[in-house]
N, CA and C of each residue as an Amber inpcrd file, in Angstrom:
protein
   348
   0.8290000  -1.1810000   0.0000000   0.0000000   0.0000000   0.0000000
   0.8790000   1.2520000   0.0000000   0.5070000   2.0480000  -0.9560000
   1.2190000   3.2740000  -0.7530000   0.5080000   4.7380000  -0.0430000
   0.8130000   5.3610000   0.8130000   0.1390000   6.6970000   1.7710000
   1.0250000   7.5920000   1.2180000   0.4020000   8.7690000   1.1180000
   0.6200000   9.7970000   0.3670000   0.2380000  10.8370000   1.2120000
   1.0790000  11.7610000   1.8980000   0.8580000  12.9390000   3.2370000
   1.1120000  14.0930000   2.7530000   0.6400000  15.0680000   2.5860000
   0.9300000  16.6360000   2.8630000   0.8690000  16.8380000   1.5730000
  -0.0730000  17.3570000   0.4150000   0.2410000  17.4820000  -0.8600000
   0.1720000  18.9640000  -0.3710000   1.2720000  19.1500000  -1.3570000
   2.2060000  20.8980000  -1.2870000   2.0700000  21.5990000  -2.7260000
   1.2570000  22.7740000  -2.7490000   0.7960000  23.0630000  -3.6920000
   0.7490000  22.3820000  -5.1380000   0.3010000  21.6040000  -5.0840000
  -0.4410000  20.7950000  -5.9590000   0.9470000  20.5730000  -6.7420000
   1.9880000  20.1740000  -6.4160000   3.1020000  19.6620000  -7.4040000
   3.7370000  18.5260000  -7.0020000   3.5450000  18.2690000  -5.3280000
   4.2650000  17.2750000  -4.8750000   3.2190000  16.8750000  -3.4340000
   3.8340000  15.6130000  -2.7350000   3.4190000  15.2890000  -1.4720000
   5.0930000  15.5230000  -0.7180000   4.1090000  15.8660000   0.7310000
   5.6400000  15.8590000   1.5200000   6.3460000  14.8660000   1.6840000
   4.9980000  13.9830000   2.2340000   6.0100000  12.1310000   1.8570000
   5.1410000  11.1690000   1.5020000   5.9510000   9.6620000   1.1630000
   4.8170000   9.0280000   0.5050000   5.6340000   7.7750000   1.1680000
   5.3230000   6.7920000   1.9750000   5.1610000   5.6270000   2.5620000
   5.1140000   4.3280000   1.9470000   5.8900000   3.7810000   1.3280000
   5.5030000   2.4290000   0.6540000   5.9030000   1.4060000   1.4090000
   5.6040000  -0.1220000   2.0590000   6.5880000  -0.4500000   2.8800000
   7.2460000  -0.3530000   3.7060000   6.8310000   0.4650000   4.5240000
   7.7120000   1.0320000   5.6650000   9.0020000   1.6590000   5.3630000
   8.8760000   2.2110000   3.9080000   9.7470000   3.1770000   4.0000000
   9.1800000   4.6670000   3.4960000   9.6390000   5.6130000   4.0790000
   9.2300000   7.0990000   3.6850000  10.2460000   7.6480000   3.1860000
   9.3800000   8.8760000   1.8190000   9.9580000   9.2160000   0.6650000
  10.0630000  10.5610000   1.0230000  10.8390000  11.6000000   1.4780000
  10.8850000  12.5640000   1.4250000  10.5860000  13.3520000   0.0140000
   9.4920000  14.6030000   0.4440000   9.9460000  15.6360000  -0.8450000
  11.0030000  16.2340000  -0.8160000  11.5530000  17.0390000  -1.7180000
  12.6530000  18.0060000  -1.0820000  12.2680000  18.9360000  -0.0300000
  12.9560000  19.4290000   0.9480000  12.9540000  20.5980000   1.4820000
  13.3300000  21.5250000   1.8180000  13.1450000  22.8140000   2.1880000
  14.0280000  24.1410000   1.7600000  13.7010000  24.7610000   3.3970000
  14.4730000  25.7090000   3.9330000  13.9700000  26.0640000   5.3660000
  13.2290000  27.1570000   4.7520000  11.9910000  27.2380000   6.0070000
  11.4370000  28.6320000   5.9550000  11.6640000  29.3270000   5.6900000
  12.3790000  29.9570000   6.0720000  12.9940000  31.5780000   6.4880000
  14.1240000  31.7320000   5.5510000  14.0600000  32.0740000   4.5410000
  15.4250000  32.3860000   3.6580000  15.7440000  33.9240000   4.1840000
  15.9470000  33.9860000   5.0300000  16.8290000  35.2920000   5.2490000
  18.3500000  34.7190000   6.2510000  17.9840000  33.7930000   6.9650000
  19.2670000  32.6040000   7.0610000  19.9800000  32.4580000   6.9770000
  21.0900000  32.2880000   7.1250000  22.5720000  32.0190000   6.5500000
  22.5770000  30.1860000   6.3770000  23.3790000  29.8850000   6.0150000
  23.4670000  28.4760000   5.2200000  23.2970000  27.2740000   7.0130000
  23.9020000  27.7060000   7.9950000  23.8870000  27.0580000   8.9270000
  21.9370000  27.4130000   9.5580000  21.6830000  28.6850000   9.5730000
  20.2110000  28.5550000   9.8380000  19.5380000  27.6560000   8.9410000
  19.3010000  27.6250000   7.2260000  18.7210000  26.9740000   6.4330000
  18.7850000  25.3640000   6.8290000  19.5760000  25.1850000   7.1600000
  20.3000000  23.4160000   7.7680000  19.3290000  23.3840000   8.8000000
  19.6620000  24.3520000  10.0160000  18.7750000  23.8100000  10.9060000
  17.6320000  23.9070000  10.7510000  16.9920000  24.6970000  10.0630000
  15.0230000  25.1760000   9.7680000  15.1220000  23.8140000   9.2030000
  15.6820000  23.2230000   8.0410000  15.4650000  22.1280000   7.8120000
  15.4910000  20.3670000   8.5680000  16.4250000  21.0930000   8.7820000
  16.6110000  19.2890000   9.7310000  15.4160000  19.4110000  10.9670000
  14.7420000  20.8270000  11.7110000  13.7640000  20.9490000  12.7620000
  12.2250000  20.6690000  11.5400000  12.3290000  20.7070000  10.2380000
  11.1190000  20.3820000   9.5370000  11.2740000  18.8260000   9.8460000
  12.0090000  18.1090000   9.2830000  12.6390000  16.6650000   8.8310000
  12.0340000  16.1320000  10.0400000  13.0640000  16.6510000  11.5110000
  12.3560000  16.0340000  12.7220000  10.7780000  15.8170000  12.7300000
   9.6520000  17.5240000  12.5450000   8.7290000  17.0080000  12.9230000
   7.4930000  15.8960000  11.9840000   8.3970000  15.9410000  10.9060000
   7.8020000  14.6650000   9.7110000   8.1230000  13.6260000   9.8430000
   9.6510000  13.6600000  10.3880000   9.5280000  12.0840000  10.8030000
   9.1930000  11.6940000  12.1830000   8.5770000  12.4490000  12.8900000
   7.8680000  12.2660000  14.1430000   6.5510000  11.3790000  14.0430000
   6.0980000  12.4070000  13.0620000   4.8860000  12.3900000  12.2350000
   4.4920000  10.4630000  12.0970000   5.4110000  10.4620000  10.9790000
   5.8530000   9.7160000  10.8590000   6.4350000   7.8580000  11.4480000
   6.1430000   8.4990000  12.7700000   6.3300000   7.3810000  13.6520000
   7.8570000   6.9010000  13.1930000   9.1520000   7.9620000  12.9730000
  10.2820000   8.1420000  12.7770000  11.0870000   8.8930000  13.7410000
  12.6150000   8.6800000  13.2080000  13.2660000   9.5810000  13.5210000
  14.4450000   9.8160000  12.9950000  15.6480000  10.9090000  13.3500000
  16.7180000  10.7120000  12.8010000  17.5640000   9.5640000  12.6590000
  17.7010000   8.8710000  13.4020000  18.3990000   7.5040000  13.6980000
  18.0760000   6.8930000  12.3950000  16.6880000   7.0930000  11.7050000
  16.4340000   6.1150000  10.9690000  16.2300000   6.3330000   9.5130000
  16.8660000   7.6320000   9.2150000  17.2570000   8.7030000   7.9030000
  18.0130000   7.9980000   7.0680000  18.0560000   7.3390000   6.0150000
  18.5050000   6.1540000   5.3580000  19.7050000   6.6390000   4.1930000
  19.0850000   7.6610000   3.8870000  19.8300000   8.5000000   2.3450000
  19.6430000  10.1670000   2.7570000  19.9930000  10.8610000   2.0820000
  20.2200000  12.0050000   2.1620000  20.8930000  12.7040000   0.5380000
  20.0280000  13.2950000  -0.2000000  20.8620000  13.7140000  -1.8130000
  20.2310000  15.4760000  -1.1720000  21.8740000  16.5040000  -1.0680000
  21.9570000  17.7550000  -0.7250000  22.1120000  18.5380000  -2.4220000
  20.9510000  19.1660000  -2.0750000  21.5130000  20.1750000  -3.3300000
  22.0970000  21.7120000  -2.6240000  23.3230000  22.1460000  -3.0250000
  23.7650000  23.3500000  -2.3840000  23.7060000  24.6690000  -3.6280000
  23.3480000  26.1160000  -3.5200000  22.8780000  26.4010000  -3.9410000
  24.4850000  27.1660000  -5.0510000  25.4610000  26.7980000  -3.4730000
  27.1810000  27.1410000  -4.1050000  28.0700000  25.9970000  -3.4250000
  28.6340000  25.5290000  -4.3020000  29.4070000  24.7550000  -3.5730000
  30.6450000  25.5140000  -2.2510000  30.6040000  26.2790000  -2.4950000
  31.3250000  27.2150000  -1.0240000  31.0140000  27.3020000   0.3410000
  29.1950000  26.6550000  -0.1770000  28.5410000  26.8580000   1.5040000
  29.1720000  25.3940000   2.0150000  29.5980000  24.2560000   1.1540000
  29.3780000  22.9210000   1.6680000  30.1410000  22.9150000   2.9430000
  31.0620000  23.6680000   3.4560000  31.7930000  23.2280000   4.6690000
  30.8530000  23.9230000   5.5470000  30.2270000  24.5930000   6.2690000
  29.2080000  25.7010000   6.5570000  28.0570000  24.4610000   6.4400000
  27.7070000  23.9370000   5.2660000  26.5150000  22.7020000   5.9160000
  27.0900000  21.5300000   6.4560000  28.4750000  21.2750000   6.4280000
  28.7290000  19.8630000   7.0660000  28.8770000  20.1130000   8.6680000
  29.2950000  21.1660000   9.1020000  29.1910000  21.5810000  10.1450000
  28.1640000  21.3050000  10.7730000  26.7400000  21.6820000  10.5620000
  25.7070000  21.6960000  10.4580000  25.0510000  20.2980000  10.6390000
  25.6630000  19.3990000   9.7140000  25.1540000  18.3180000   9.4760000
  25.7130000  17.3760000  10.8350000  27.1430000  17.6550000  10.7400000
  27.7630000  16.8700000  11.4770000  26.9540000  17.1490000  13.5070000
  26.2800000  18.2230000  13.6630000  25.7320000  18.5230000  14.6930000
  24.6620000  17.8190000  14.8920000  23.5600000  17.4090000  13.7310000
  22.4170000  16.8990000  13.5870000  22.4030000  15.3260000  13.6360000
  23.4840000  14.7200000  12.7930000  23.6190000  13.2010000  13.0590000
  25.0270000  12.8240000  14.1460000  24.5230000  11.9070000  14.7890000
  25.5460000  11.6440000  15.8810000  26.2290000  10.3470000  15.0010000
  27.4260000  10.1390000  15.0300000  28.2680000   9.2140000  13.8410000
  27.8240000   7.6920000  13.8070000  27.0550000   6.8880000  14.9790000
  26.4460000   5.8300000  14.7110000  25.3270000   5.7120000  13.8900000
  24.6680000   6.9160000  13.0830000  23.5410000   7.0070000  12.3150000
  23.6780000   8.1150000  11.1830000  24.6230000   7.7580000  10.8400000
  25.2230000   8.7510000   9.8470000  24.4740000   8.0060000   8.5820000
  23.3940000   8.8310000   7.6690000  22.9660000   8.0610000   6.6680000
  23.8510000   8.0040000   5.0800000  23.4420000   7.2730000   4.2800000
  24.2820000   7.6080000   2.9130000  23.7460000   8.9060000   2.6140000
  24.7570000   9.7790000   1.6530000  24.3380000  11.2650000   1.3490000
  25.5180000  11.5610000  -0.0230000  24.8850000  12.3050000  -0.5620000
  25.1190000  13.0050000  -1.5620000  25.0930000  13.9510000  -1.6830000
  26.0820000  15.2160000  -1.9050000  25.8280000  16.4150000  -2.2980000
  26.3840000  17.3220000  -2.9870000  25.6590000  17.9380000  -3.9150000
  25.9650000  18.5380000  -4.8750000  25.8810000  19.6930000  -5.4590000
  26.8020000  20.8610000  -5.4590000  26.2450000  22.3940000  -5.9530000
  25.2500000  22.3070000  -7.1010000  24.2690000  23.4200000  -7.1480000
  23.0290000  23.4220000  -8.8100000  22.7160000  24.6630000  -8.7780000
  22.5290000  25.4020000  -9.8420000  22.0210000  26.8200000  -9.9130000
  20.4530000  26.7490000 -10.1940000  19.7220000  27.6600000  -9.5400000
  18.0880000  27.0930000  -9.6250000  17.1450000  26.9830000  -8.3430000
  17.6650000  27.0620000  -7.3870000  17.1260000  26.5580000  -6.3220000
  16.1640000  27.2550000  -6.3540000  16.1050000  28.5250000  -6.3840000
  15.0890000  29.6170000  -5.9720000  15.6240000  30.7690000  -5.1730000
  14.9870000  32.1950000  -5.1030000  15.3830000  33.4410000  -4.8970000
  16.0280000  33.0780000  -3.1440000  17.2330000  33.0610000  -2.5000000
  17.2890000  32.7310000  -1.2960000  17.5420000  32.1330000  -0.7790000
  17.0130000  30.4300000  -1.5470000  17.4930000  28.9920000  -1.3230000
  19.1340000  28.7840000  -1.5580000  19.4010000  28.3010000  -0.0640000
  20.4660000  28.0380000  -0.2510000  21.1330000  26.4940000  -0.3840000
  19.6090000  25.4350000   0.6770000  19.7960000  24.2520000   0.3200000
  18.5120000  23.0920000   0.2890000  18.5480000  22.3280000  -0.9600000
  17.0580000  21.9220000  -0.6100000  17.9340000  19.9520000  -0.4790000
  17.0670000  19.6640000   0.6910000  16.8390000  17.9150000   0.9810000
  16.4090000  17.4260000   0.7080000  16.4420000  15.8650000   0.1350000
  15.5240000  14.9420000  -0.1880000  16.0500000  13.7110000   0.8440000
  15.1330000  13.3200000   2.1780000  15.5480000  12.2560000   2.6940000
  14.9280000  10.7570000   2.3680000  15.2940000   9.8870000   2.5170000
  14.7780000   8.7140000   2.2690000  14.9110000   8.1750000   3.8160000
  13.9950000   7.5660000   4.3500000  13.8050000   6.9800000   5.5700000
  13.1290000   5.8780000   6.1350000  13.3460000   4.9910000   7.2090000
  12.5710000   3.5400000   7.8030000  11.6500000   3.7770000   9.0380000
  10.5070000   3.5530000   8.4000000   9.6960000   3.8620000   9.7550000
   9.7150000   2.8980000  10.9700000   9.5680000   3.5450000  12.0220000
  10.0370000   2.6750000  13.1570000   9.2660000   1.4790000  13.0070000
């Protein structure tokens, strides 16, 4: 069975459940006025309360593909990152500078995750 949660202006769902696993949409922090370490955290405090939601959590964040909006911020988000996962639950990740994000965006997420 597939569940399908939070459709976001009619282009995407926030996540979609197949199997006990959840599909992240991408996500971007609120507040683009931010610096690259705020955008990280608005995001990873969204992530938390979806995979709460979720009957998840970080521990159980499977993948991770980072789009950065310059590759200059990437040390500035690993920082960031490295605060959010503690090294026994470090998921696979990818990341990659792209021009496009949007006026502000500095980084958008796509997580892949195991529901508890």
């Amino acid at each position: 069975m597939i569940k399908r949660t939070g459709p976001y202006a009619g282009i995407l769902h926030e996540v979609v459940e197949h199997n006990g696993v959840l599909y992240f949409g991408g996500m971007v922090a609120d507040d683009l006025s931010l610096d690259m370490a705020g955008q990280a955290r608005d995001v990873f405090r969204q992530a938390d309360a979806l995979l709460a939601l979720h009957g998840s959590d970080r521990t159980r964040i499977l993948s991770a593909l980072v789009f950065l909006s310059d590759a200059a911020l990437k040390q500035a988000f690993n920082e960031e990152w490295k605060r959010y996962f503690d090294a026994a639950h470090l998921p696979a990740r990818a990341a990659v500078a792209i021009s496009g994000l949007g006026e502000g965006v500095l980084l958008e997420i796509v997580f892949t995750a195991a529901r508890a």
